[in-house]
C-alpha positions as CSV (number, residue, x, y, z in Angstrom):
1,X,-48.9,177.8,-73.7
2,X,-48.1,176.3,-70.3
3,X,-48.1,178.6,-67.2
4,X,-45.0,178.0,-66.0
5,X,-41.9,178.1,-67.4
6,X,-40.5,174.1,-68.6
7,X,-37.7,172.7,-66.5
8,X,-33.9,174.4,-67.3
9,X,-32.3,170.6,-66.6
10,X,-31.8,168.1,-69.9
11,X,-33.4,165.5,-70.6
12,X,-31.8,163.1,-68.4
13,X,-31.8,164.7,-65.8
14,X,-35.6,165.6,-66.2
15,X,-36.7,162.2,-66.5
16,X,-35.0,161.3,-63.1
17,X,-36.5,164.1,-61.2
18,X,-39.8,164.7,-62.8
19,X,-41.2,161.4,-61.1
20,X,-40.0,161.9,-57.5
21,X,-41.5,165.1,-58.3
22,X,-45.0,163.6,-58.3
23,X,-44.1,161.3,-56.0
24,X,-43.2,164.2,-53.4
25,X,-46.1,165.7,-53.9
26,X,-48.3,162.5,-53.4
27,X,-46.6,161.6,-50.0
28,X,-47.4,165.3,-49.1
29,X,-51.1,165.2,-49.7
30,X,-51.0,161.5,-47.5
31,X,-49.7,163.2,-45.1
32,X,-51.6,166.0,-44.0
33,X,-54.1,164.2,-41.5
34,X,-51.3,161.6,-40.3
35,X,-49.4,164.5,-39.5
36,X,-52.0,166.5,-37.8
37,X,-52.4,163.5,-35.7
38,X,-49.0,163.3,-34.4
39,X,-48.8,167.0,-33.9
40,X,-51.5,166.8,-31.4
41,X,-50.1,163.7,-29.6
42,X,-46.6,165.3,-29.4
43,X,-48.2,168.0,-27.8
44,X,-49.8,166.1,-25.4
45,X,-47.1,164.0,-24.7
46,X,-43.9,165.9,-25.3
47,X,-45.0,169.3,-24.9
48,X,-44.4,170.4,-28.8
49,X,-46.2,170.7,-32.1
50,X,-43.6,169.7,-34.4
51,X,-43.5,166.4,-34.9
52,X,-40.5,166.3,-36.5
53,X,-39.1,166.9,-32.5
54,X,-40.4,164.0,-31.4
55,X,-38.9,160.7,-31.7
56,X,-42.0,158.6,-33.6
57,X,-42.1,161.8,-35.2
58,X,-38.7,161.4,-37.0
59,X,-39.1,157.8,-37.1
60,X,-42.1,158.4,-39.4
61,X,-40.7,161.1,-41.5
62,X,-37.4,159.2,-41.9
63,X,-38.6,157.6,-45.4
64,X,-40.5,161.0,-46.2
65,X,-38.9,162.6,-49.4
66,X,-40.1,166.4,-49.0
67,X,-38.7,167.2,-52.0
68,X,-38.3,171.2,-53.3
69,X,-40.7,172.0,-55.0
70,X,-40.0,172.1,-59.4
71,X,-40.3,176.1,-59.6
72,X,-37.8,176.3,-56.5
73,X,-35.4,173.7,-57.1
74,X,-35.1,175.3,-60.8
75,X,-35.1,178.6,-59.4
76,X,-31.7,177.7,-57.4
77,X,-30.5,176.0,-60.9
78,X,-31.0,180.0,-62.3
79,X,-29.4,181.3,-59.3
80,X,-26.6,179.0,-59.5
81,X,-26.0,179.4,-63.3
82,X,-25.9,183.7,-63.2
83,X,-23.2,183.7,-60.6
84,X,-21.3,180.6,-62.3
85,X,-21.1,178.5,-59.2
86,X,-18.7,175.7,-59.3
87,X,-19.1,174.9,-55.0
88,X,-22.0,174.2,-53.8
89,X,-23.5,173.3,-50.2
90,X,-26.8,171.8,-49.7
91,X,-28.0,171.2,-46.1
92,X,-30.5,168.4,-46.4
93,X,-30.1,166.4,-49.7
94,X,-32.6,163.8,-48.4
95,X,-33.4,162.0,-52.4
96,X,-31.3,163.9,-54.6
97,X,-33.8,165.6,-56.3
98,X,-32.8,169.4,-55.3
99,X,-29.0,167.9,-55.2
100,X,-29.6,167.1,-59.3
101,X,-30.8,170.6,-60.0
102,X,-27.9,171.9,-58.3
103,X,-25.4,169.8,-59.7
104,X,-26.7,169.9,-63.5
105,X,-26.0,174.1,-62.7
106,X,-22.8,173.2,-61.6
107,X,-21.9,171.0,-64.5
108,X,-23.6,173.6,-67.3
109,X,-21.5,176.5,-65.9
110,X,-17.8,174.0,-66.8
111,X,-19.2,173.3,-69.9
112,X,-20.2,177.1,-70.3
113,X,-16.3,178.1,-68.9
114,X,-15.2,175.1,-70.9
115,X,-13.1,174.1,-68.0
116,X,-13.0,170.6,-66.2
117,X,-13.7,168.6,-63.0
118,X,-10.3,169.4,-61.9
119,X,-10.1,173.1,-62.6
120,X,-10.0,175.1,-59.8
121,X,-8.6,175.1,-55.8
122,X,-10.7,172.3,-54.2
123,X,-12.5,171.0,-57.2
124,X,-16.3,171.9,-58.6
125,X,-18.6,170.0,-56.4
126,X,-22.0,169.7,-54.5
127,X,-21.4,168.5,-51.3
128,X,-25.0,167.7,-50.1
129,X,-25.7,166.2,-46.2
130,X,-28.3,163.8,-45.2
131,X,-28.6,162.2,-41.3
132,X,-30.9,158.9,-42.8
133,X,-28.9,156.2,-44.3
134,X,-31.9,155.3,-46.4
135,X,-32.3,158.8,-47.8
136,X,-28.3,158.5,-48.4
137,X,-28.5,155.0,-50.6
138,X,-30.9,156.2,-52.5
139,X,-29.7,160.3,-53.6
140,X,-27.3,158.4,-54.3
141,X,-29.0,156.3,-57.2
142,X,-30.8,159.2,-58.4
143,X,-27.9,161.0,-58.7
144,X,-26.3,158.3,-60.5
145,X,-29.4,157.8,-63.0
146,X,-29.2,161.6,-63.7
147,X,-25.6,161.5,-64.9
148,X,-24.1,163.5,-62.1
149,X,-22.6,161.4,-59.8
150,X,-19.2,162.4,-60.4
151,X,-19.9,166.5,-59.5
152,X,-21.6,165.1,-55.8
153,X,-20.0,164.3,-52.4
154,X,-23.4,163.1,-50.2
155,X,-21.8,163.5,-46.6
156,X,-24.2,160.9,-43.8
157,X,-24.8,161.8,-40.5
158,X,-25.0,165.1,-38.3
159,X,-24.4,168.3,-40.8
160,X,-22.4,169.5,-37.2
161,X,-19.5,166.6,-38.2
162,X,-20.3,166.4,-41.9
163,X,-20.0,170.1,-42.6
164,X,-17.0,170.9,-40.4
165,X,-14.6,170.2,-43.1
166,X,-15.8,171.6,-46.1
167,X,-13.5,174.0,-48.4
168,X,-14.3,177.0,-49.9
169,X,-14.9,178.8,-51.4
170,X,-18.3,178.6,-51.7
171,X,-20.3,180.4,-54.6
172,X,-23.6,179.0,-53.2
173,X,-26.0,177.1,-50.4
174,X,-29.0,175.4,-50.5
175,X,-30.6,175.1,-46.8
176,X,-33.9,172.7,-46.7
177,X,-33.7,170.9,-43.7
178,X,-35.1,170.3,-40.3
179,X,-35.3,173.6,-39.1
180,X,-33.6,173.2,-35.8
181,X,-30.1,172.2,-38.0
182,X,-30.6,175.4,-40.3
183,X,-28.8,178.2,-38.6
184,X,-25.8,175.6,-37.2
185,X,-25.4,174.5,-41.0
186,X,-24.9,178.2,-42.2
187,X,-23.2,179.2,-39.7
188,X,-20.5,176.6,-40.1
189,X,-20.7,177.6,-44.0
190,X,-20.4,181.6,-43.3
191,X,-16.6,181.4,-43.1
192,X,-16.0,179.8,-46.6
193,X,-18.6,181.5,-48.3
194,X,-17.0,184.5,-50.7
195,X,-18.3,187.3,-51.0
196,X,-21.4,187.1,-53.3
197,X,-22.1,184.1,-52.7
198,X,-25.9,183.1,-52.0
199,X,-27.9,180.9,-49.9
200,X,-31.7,179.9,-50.2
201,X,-33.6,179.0,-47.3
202,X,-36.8,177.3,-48.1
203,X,-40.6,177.7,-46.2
204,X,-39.6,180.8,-44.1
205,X,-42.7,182.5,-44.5
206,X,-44.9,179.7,-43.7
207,X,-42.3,178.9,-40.6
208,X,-41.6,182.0,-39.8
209,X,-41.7,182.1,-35.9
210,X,-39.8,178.3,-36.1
211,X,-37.0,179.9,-38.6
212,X,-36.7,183.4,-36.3
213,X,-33.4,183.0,-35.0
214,X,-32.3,182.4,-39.0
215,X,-34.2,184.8,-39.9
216,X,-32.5,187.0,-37.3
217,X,-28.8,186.2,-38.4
218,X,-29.0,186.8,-42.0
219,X,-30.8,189.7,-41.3
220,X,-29.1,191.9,-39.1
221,X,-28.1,195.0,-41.0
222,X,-24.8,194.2,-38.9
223,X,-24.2,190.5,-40.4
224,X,-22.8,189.0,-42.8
225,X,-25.7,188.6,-45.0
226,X,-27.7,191.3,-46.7
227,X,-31.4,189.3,-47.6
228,X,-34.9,189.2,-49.4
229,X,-37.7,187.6,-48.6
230,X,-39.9,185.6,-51.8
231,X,-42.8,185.2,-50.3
232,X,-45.6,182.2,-51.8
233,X,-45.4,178.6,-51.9
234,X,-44.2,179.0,-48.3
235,X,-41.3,181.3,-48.8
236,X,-37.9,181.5,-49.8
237,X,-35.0,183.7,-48.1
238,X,-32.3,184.3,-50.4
239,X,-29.7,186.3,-48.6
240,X,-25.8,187.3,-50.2
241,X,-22.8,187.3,-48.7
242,X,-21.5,190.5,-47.9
């Protein structure tokens, strides 16, 4: 018997995003001393370790898929399916393959409700954001492949314009983005998120100090969040709408 639990998405949906999977995971291990490399010159040079703050930095992750990992993104399906979401946010869709988990959840809990595509005040959807065109083209297939395409709105260019607009309410959020855009993406989600609603931050153990002024909103016993920390795998936050 495997040690993990198989993957909640049909078969589909599976075939789609168990591939980009491995290939995630590949990139990753590539990148490690590449990486290391640029963190020292872009402290050198611009005074930071991060080189995702640097401009070769983003240039060079801008084809980088840094997918969710499986037990994550099918951790967020769970979530998503025991609280019936029908709108979801993600902030940072870069390939789709989070965006598919997300959506198949969505879809399951129509079919579950037997309702439709149109049921509803604004409509089930997952409206996902992604700032690289290329990243954007390509969700965008995998979506397609996966047999979702008609539950996703993929939103290009800076989540502070692409996010502005979005209706609520919102039963969910997935945030797994640069971590300078977190907090400004659920903050301008707060408002339309109902009550109960939840939102998943991803690596905030293993960033903690970079994620501390998220970490600071969504806990502060005066907020609009109450939260828990997973910790492993780099961390999750999963923090509920008051």
């Amino acid at each position: 018997m495997s040690k993990l639990a198989p993957s909640p998405l049909d078969p589909v949906s599976r075939d789609v995003v168990e591939p980009l999977h491995r290939q995630s995971k590949r990139q990753l291990i590539s990148a490690v001393a590449p990486m290391a490399v640029r963190a020292v010159t872009g402290r050198i040079r611009e005074g930071t370790w991060d080189p995702s703050r640097t401009e070769s930095g983003k240039r060079w992750l801008a084809d980088k898929m840094v997918a969710l990992d499986p037990q994550k993104a099918a951790l967020c399906h769970l979530l998503c399916r025991s609280i019936g979401a029908r709108r979801v946010v993600e902030a940072g869709t870069s390939y789709g393959v989070s965006t598919i988990y997300l959506a198949a959840a969505v879809r399951d809990n129509l079919a579950a409700d037997g309702a439709g595509p149109s049921d509803g005040t604004a409509g089930p959807v997952v409206i996902g954001t992604e700032h690289e065109p290329g990243k954007v083209a390509a969700a965008q297939a995998n979506i397609a492949r996966a047999g979702l395409a008609g539950l996703v709105d993929i939103r290009e260019g800076d989540l502070r314009e692409t996010l502005v607009d979005v209706d609520g309410p919102i039963d969910f959020m997935l945030v797994d983005i640069w971590i300078p855009m977190a907090l400004p993406a659920l903050e301008l989600v707060t408002p339309r998120l109902r009550p109960g609603a939840l939102v998943v931050c991803d690596n905030v153990v293993s960033g903690a100090r970079e994620y501390r002024d998220y970490l600071a909103f969504v806990r502060d016993p005066d907020g609009p969040f109450t939260s828990v920390t997973i910790p492993g795998q780099g961390g999750l936050e999963i923090s509920m709408k008051r």
